[in-house]
N, C-alpha and C positions, 0 to 999 in steps of 0.2 A: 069400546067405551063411547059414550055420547060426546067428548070431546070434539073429535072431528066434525062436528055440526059447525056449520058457517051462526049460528045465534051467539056461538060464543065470543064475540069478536068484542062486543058493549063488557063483557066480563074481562075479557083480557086486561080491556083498557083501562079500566075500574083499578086492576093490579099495577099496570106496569107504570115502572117506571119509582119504586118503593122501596125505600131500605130496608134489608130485611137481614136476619141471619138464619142460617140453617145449620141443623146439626144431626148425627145419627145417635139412636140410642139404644139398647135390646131390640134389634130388630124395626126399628119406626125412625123415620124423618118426620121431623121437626121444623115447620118453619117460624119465627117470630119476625110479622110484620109491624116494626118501630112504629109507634103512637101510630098507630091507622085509624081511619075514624069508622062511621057507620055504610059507608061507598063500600071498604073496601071485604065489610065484615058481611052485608048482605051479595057480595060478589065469593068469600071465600064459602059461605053456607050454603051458597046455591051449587057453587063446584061439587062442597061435597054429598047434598043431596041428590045430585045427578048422578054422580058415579055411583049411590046405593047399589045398584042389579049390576055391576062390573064384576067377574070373575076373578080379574087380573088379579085387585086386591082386598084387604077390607074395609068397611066403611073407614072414610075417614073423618078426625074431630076436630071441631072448631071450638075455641075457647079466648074468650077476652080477657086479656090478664091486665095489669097495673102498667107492663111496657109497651103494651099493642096487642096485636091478635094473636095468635096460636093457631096453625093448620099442621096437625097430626095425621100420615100416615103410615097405617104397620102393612107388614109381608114383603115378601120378596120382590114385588114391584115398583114398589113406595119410595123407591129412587125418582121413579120417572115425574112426581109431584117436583121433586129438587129440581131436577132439571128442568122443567115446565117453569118456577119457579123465578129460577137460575137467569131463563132466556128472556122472561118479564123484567126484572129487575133496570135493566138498560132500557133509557127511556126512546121511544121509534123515533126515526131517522124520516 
């Protein structure tokens, strides 16, 4: 997956440090990033444009809702966005 690219660094940063909550649902994680503004929503839409051509899983969606953003991924990988997630959330040291 195009992650491992060192350009992601400006993206991470855009994320981290975000309240967020995640959850599992049929098959898909769910993350809801609390009141995120327009930083963090052209940082999640570009993540999931990237990963389009990724095997591992399938596209994932972005949706703006009333609480924040919404980053939706399904399949059997779609953990590794939580934990990607997960490791942002704590702001760097």
């Amino acid at each position: 997956c195009n992650l491992a690219k060192g350009e992601w660094d400006k993206l991470f940063a855009d994320l981290r440090g975000r309240h967020m909550h995640i959850w599992q649902e049929d098959g898909s994680y769910s993350t809801l990033f609390i009141g995120s503004g327009d930083k963090a929503q052209k940082a999640l839409e570009m993540l999931a444009k990237s990963e389009s051509g990724c095997q591992a899983h399938e596209q994932p969606h972005v949706e703006k809702t009333d609480d924040g953003i919404v980053f939706t991924a399904r399949g059997d990988n779609a953990f590794l966005y939580a934990q990607l997630f997960l490791a942002l959330e704590a702001p760097e040291l």
